[in-house]
VEXKE-300839 format. One record per atom (N, C-alpha, C): atom name; residue number from 1; x, y, z. Coordinates in nm, 3 decimals, decimal comma. Example, Ala and Ser with C-alpha at 12.3 -4.5 7.8 and 13.67 -1.06 7.14 Angstrom:
2
+----+-----+---------+---------+---------+
! at !   i !      px !      py !      pz !
+----+-----+---------+---------+---------+
!  N !   1 !   1,319 !  -0,569 !   0,780 !
! CA !   1 !   1,230 !  -0,450 !   0,780 !
!  C !   1 !   1,320 !  -0,330 !   0,780 !
!  N !   2 !   1,285 !  -0,225 !   0,708 !
! CA !   2 !   1,367 !  -0,106 !   0,714 !
!  C !   2 !   1,290 !   0,003 !   0,787 !
+----+-----+---------+---------+---------+
***
This chain:
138
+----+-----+---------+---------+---------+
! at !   i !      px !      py !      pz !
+----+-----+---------+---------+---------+
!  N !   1 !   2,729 !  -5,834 !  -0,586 !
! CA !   1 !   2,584 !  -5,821 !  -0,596 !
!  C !   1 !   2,522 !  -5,956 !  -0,560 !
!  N !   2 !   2,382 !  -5,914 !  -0,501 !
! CA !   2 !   2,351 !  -6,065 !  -0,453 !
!  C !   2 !   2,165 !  -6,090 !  -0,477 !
!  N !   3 !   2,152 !  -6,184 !  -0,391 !
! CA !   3 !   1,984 !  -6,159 !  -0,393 !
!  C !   3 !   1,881 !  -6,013 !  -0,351 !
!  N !   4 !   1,969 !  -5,941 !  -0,250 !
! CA !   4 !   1,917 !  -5,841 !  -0,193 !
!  C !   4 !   1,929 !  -5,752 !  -0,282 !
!  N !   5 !   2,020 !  -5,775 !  -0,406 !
! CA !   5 !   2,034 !  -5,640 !  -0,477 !
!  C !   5 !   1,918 !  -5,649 !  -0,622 !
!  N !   6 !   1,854 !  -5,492 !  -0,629 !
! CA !   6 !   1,776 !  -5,512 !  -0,734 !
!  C !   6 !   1,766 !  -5,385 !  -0,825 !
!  N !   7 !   1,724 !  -5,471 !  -0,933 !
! CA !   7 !   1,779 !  -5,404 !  -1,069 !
!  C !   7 !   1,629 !  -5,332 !  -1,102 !
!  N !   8 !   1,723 !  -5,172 !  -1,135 !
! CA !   8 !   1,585 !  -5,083 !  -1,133 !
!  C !   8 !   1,596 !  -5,050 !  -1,277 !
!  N !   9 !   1,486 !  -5,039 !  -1,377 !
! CA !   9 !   1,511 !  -4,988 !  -1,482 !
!  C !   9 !   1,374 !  -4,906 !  -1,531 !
!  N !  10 !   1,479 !  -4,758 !  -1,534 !
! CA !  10 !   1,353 !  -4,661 !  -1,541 !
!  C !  10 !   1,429 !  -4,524 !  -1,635 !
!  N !  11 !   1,369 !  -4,497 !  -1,707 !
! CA !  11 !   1,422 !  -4,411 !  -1,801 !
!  C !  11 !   1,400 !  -4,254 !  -1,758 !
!  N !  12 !   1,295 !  -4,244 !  -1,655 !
! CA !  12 !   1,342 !  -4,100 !  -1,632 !
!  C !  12 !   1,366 !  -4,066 !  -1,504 !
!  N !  13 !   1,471 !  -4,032 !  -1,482 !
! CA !  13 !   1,585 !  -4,005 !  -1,367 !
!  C !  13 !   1,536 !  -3,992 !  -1,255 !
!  N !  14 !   1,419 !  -3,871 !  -1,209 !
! CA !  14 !   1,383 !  -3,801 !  -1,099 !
!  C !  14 !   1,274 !  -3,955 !  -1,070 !
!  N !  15 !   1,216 !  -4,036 !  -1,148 !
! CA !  15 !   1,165 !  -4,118 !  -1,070 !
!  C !  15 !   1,260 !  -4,291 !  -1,070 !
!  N !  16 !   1,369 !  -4,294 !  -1,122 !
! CA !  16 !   1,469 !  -4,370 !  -1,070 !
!  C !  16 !   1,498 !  -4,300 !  -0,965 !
!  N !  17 !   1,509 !  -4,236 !  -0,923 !
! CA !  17 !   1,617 !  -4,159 !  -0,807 !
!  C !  17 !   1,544 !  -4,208 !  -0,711 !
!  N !  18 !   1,410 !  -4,194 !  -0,710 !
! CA !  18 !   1,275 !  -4,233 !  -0,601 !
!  C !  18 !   1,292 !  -4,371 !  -0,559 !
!  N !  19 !   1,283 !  -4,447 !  -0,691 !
! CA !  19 !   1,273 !  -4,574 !  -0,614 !
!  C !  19 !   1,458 !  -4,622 !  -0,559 !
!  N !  20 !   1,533 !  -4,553 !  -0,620 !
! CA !  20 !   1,688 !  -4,605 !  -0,580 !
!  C !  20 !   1,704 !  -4,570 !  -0,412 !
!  N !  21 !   1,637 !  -4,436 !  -0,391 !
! CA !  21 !   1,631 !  -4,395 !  -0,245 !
!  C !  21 !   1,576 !  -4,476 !  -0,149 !
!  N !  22 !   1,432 !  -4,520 !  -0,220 !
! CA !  22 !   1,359 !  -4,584 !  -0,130 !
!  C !  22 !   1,427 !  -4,748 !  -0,072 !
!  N !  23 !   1,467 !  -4,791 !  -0,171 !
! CA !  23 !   1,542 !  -4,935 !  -0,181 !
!  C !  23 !   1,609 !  -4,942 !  -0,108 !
!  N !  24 !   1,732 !  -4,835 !  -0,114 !
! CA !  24 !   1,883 !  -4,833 !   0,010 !
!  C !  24 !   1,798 !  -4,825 !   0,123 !
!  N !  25 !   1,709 !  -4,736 !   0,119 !
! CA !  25 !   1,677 !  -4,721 !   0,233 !
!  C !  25 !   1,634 !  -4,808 !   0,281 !
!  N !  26 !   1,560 !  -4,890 !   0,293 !
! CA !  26 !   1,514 !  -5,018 !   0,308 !
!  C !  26 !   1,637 !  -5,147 !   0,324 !
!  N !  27 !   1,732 !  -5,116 !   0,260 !
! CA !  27 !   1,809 !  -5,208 !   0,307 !
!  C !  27 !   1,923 !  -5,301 !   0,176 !
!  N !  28 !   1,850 !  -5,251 !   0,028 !
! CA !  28 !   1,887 !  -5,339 !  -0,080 !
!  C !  28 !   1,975 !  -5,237 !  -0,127 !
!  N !  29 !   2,066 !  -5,323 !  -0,184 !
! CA !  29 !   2,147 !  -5,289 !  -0,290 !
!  C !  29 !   2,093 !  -5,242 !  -0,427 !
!  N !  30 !   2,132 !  -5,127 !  -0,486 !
! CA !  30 !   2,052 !  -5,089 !  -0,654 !
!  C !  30 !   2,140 !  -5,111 !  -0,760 !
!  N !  31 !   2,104 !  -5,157 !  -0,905 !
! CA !  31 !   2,213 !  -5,141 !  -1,002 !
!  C !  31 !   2,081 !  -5,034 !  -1,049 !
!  N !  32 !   2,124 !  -4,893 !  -1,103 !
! CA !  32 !   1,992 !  -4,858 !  -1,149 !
!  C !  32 !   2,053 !  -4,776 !  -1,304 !
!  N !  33 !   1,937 !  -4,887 !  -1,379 !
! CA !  33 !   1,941 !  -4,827 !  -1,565 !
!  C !  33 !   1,874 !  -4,755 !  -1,580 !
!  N !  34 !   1,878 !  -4,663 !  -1,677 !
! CA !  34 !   1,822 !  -4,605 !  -1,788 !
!  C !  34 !   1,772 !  -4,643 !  -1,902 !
!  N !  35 !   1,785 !  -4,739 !  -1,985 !
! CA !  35 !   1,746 !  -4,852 !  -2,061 !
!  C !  35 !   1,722 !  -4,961 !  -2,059 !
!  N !  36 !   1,646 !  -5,037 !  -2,152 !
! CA !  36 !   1,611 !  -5,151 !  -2,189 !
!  C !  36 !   1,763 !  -5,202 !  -2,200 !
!  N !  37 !   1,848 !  -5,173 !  -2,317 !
! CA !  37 !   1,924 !  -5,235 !  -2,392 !
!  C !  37 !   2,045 !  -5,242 !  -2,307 !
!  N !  38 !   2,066 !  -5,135 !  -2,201 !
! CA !  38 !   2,156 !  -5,172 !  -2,074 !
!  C !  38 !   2,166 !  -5,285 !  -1,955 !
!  N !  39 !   1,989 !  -5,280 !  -1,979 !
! CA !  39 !   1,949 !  -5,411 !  -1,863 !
!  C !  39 !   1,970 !  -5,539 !  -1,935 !
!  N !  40 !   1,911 !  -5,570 !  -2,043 !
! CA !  40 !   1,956 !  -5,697 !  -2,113 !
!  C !  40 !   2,077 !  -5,726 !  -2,134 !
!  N !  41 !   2,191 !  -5,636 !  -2,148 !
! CA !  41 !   2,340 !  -5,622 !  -2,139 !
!  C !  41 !   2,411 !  -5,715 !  -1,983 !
!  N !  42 !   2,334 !  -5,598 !  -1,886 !
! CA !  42 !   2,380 !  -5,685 !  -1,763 !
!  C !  42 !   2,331 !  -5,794 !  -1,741 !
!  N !  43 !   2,205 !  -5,818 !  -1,795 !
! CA !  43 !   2,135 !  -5,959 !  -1,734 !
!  C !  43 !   2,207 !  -6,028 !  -1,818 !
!  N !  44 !   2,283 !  -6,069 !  -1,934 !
! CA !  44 !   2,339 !  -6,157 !  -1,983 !
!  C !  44 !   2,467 !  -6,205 !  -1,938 !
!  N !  45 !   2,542 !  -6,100 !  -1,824 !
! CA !  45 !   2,671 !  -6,122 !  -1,742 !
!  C !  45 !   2,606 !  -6,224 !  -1,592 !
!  N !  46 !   2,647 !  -6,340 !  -1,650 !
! CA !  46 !   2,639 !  -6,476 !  -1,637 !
!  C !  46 !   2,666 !  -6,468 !  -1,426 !
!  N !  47 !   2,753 !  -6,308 !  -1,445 !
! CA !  47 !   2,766 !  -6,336 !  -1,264 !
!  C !  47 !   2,730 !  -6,270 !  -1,171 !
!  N !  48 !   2,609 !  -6,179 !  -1,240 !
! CA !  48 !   2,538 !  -6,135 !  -1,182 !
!  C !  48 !   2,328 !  -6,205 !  -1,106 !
!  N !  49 !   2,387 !  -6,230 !  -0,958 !
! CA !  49 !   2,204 !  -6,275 !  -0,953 !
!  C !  49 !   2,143 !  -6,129 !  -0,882 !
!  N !  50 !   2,042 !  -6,079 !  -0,986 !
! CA !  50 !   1,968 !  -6,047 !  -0,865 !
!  C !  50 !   1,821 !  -6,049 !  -0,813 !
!  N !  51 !   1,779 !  -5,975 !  -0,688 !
! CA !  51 !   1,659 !  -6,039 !  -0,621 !
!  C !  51 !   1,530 !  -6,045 !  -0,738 !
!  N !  52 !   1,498 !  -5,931 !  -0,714 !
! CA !  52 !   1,443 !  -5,876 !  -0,839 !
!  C !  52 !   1,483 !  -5,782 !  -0,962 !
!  N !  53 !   1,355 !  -5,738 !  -1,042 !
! CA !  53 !   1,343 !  -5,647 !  -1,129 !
!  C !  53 !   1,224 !  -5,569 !  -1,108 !
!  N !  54 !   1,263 !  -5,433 !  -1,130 !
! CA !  54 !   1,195 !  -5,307 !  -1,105 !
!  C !  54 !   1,170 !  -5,207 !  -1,195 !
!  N !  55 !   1,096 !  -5,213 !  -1,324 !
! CA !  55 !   1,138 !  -5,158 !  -1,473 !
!  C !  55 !   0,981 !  -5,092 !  -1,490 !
!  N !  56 !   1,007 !  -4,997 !  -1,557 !
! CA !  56 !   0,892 !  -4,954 !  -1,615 !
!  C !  56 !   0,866 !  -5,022 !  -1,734 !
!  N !  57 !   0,761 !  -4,969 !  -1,790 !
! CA !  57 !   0,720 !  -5,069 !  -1,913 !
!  C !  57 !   0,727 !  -5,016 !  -2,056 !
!  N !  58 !   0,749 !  -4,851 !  -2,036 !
! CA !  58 !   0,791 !  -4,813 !  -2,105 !
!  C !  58 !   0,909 !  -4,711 !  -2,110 !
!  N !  59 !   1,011 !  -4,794 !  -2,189 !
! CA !  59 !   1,155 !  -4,723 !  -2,199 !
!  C !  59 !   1,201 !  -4,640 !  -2,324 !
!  N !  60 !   1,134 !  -4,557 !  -2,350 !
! CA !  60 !   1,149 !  -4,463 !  -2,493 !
!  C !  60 !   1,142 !  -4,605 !  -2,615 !
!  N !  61 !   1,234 !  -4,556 !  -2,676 !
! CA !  61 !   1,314 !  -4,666 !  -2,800 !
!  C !  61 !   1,350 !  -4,757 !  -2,791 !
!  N !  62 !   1,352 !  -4,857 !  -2,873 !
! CA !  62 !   1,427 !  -4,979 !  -2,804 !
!  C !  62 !   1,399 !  -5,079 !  -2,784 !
!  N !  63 !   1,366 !  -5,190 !  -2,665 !
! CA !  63 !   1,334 !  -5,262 !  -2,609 !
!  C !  63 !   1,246 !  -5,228 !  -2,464 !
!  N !  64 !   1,096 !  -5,281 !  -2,416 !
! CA !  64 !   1,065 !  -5,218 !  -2,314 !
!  C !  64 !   1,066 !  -5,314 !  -2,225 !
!  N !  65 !   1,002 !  -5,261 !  -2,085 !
! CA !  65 !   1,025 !  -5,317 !  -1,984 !
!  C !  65 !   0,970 !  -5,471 !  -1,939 !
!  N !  66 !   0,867 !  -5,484 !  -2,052 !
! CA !  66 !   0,796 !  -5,663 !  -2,090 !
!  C !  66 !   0,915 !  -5,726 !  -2,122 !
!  N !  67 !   1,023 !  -5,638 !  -2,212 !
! CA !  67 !   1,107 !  -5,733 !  -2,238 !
!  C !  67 !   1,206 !  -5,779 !  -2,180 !
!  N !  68 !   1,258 !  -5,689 !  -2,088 !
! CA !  68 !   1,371 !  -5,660 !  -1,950 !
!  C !  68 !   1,320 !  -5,777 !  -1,892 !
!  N !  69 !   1,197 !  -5,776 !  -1,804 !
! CA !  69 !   1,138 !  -5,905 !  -1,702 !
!  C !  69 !   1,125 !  -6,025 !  -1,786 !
!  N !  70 !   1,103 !  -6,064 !  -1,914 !
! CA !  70 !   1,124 !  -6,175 !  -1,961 !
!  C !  70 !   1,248 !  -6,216 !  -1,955 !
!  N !  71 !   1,326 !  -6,127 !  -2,046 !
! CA !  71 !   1,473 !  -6,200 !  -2,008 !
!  C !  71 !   1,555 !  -6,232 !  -1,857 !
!  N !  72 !   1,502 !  -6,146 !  -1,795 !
! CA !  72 !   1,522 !  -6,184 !  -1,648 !
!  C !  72 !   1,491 !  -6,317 !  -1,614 !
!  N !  73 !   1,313 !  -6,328 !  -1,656 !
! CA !  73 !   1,318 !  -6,440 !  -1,588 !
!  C !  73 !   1,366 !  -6,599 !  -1,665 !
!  N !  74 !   1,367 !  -6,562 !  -1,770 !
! CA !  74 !   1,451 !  -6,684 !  -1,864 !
!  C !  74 !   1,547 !  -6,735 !  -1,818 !
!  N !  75 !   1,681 !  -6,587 !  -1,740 !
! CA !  75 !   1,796 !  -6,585 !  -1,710 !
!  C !  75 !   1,734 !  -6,666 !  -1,561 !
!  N !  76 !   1,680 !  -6,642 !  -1,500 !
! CA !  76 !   1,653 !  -6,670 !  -1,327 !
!  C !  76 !   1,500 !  -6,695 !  -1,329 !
!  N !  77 !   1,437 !  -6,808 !  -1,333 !
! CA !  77 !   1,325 !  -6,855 !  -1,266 !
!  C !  77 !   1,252 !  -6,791 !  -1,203 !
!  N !  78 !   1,334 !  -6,736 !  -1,054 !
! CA !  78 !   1,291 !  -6,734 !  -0,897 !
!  C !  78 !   1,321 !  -6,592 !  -0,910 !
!  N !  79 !   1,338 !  -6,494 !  -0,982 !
! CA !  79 !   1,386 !  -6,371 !  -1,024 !
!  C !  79 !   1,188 !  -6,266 !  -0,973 !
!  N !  80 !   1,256 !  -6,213 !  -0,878 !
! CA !  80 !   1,089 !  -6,155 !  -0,888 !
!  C !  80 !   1,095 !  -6,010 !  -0,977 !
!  N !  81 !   0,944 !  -5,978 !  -1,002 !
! CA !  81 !   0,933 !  -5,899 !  -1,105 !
!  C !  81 !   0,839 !  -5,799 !  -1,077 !
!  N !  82 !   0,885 !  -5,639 !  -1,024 !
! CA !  82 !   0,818 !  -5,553 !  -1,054 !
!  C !  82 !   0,753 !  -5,416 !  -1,167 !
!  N !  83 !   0,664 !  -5,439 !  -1,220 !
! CA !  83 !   0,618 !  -5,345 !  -1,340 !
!  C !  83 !   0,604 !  -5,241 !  -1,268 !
!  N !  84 !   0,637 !  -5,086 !  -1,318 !
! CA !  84 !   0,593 !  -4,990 !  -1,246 !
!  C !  84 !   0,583 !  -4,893 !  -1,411 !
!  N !  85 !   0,426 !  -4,832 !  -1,415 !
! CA !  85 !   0,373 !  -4,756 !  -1,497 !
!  C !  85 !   0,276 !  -4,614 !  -1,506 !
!  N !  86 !   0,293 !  -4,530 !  -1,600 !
! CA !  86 !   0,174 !  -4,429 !  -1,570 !
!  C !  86 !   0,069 !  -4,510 !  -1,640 !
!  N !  87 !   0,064 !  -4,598 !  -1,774 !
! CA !  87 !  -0,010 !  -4,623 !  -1,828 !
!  C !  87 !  -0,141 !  -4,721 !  -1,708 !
!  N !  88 !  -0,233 !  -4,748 !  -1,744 !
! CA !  88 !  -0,290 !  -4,838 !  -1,683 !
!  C !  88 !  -0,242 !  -5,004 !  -1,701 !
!  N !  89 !  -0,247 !  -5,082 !  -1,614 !
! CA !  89 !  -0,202 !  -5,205 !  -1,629 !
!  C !  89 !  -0,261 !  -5,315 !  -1,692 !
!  N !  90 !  -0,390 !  -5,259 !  -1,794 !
! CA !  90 !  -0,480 !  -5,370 !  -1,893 !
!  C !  90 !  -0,327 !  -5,452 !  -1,974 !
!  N !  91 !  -0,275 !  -5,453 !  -2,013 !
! CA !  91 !  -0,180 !  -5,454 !  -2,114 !
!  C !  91 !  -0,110 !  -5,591 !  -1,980 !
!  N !  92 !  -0,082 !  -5,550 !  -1,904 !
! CA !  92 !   0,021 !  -5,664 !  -1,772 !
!  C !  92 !  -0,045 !  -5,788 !  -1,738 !
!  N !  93 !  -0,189 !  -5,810 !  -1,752 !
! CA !  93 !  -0,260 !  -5,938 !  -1,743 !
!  C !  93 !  -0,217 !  -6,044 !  -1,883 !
!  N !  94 !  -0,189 !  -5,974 !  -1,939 !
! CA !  94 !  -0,173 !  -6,020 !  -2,076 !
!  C !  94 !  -0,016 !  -6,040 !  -2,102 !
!  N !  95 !   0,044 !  -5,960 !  -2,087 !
! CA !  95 !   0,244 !  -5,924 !  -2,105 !
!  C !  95 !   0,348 !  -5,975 !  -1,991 !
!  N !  96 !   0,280 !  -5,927 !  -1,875 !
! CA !  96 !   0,358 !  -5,973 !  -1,783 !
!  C !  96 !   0,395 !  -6,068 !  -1,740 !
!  N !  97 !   0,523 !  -6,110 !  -1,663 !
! CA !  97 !   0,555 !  -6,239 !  -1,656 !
!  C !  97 !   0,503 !  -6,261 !  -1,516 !
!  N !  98 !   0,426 !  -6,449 !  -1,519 !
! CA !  98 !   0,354 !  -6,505 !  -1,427 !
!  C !  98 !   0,445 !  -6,445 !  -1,249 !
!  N !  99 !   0,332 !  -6,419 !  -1,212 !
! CA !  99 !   0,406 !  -6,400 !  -1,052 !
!  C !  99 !   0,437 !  -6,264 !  -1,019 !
!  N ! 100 !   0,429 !  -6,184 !  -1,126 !
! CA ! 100 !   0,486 !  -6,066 !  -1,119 !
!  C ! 100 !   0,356 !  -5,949 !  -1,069 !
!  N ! 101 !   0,469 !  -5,834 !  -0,990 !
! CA ! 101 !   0,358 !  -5,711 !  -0,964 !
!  C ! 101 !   0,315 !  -5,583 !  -1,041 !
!  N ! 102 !   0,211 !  -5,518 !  -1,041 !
! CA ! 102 !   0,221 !  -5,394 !  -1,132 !
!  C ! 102 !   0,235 !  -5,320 !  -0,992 !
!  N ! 103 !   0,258 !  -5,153 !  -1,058 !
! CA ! 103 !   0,256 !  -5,054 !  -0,929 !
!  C ! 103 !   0,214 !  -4,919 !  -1,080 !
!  N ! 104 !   0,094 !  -4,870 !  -1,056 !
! CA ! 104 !   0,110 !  -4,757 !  -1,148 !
!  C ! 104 !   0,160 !  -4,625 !  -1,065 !
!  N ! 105 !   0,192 !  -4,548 !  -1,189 !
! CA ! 105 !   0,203 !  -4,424 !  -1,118 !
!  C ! 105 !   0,168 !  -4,296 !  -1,108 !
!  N ! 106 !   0,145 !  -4,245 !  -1,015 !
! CA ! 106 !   0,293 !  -4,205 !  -0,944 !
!  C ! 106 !   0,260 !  -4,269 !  -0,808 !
!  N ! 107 !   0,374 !  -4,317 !  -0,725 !
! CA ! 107 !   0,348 !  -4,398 !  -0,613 !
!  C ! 107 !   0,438 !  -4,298 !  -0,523 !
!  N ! 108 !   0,442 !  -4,354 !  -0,397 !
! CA ! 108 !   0,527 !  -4,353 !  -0,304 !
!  C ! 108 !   0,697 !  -4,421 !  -0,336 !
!  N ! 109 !   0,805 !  -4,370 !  -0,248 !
! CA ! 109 !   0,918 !  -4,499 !  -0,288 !
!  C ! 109 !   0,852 !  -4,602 !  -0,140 !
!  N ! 110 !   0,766 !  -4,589 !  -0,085 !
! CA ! 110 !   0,690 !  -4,715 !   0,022 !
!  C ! 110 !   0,628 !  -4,825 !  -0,073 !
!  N ! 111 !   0,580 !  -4,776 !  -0,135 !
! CA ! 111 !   0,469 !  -4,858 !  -0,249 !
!  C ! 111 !   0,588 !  -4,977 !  -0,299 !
!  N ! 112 !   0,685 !  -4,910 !  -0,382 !
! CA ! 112 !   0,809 !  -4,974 !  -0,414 !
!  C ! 112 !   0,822 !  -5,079 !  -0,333 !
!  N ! 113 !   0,890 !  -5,060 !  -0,212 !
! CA ! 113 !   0,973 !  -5,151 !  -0,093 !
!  C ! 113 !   0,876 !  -5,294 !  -0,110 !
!  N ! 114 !   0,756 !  -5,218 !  -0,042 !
! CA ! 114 !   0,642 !  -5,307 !  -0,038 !
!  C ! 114 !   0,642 !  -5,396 !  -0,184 !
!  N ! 115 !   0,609 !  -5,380 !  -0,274 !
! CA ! 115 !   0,625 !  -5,496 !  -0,402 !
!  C ! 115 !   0,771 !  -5,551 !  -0,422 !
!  N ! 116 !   0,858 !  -5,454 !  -0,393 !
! CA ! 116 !   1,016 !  -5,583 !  -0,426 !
!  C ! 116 !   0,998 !  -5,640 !  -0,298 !
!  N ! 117 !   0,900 !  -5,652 !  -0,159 !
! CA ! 117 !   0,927 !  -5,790 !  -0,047 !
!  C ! 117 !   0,863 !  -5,847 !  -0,039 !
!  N ! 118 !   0,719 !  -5,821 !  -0,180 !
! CA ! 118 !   0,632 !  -5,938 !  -0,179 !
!  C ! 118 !   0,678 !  -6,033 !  -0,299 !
!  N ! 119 !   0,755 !  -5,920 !  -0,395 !
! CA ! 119 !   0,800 !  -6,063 !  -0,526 !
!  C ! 119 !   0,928 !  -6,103 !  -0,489 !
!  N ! 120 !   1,017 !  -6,041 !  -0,347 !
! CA ! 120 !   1,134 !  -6,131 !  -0,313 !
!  C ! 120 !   1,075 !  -6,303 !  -0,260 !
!  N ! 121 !   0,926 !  -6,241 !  -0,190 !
! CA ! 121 !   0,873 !  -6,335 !  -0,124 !
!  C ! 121 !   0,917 !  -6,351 !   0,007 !
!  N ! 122 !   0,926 !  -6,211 !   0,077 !
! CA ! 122 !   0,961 !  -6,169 !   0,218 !
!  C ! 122 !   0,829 !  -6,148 !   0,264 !
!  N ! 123 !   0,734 !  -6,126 !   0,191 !
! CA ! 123 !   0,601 !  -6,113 !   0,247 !
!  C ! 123 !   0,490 !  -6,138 !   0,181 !
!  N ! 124 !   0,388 !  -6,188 !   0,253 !
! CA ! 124 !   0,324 !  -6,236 !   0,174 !
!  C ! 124 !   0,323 !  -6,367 !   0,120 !
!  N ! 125 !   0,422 !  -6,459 !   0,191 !
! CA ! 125 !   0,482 !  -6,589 !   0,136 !
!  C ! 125 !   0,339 !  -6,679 !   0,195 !
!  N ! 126 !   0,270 !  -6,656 !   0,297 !
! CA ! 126 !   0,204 !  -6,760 !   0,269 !
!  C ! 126 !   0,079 !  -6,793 !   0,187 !
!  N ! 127 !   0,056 !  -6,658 !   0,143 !
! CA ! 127 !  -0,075 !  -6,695 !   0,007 !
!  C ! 127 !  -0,016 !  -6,766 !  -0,066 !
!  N ! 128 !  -0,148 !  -6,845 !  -0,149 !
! CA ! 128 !  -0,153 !  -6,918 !  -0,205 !
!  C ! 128 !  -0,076 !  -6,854 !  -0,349 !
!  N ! 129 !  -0,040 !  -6,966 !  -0,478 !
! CA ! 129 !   0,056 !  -6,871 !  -0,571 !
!  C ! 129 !  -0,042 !  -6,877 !  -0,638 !
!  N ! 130 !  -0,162 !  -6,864 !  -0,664 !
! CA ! 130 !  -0,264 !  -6,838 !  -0,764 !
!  C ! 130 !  -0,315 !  -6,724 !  -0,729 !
!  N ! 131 !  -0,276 !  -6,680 !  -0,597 !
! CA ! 131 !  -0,326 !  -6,558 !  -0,530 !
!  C ! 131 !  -0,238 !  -6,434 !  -0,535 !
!  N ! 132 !  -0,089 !  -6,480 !  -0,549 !
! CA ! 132 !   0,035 !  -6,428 !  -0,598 !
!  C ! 132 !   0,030 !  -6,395 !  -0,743 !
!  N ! 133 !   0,020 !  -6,480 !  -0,801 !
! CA ! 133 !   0,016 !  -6,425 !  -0,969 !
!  C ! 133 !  -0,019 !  -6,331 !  -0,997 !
!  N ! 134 !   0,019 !  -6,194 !  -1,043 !
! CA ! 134 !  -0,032 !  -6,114 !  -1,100 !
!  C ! 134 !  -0,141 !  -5,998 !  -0,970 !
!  N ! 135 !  -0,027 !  -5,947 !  -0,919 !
! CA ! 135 !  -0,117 !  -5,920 !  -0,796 !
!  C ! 135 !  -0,101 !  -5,762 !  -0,844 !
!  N ! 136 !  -0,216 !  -5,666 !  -0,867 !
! CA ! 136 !  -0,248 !  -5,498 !  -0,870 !
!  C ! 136 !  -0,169 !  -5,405 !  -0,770 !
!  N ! 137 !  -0,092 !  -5,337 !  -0,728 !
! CA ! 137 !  -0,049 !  -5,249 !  -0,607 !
!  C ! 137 !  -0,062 !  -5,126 !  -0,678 !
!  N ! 138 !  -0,221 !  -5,089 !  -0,607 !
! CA ! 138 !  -0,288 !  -4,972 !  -0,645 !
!  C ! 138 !  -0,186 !  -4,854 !  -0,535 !
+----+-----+---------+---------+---------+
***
């Protein structure tokens, strides 16, 4: 697993499946969870990097997806970070980690591609990062 590969964490299947499709298709590698408490599991295996994170924000029980992208980025700095939600994203100005994208839903798996190559920083690299922070993908 490498930079290209990214970690999807979404608790209900038919829309993991969406974004896992869309991803290969595009070109990345997927590890794709079902939980919070699975993703913090792998992110603590010291030999795994990857590009991003792709989590909803809410994962049933447990631990949610605020908490997945924190520990990510604790684990990795340069770790980009996609939120993807039905809820509205008032809550992500406030929770989310700096740099990171929302995507509510229901999207496209295009919508997807498009936010893991702007928080890989495949696109979009030359705005400014105050312009990056916390960017909406309506």
């Amino acid at each position: 697993m490498g930079r290209r590969t990214i970690l999807v964490v979404e608790d209900e299947m038919l829309i993991g499946a969406v974004i896992e499709d869309a991803l290969i298709e595009a070109g990345y590698g997927v590890a794709l969870l079902t939980s919070g408490e699975d993703a913090l599991a792998l992110l603590d295996e010291a030999s795994i990097a990857f590009g991003a994170v792709v989590t909803d924000i809410r994962l049933g029980s447990g631990c949610s997806g605020w908490d997945v992208a924190r520990l990510a980025r604790e684990r990795d700095l340069s770790i980009g970070v996609v939120y993807v939600s039905g809820d509205s994203g008032v809550e992500w100005h406030s929770r989310g980690v700096p740099g990171s994208l929302f995507v509510q839903k229901p999207f496209a798996g295009s919508r997807i591609v498009t936010a893991v190559a702007a928080a890989l920083g495949t696109i979009g690299a030359s705005a400014p990062m105050d312009r990056l922070d916390h960017r909406f993908l309506e």
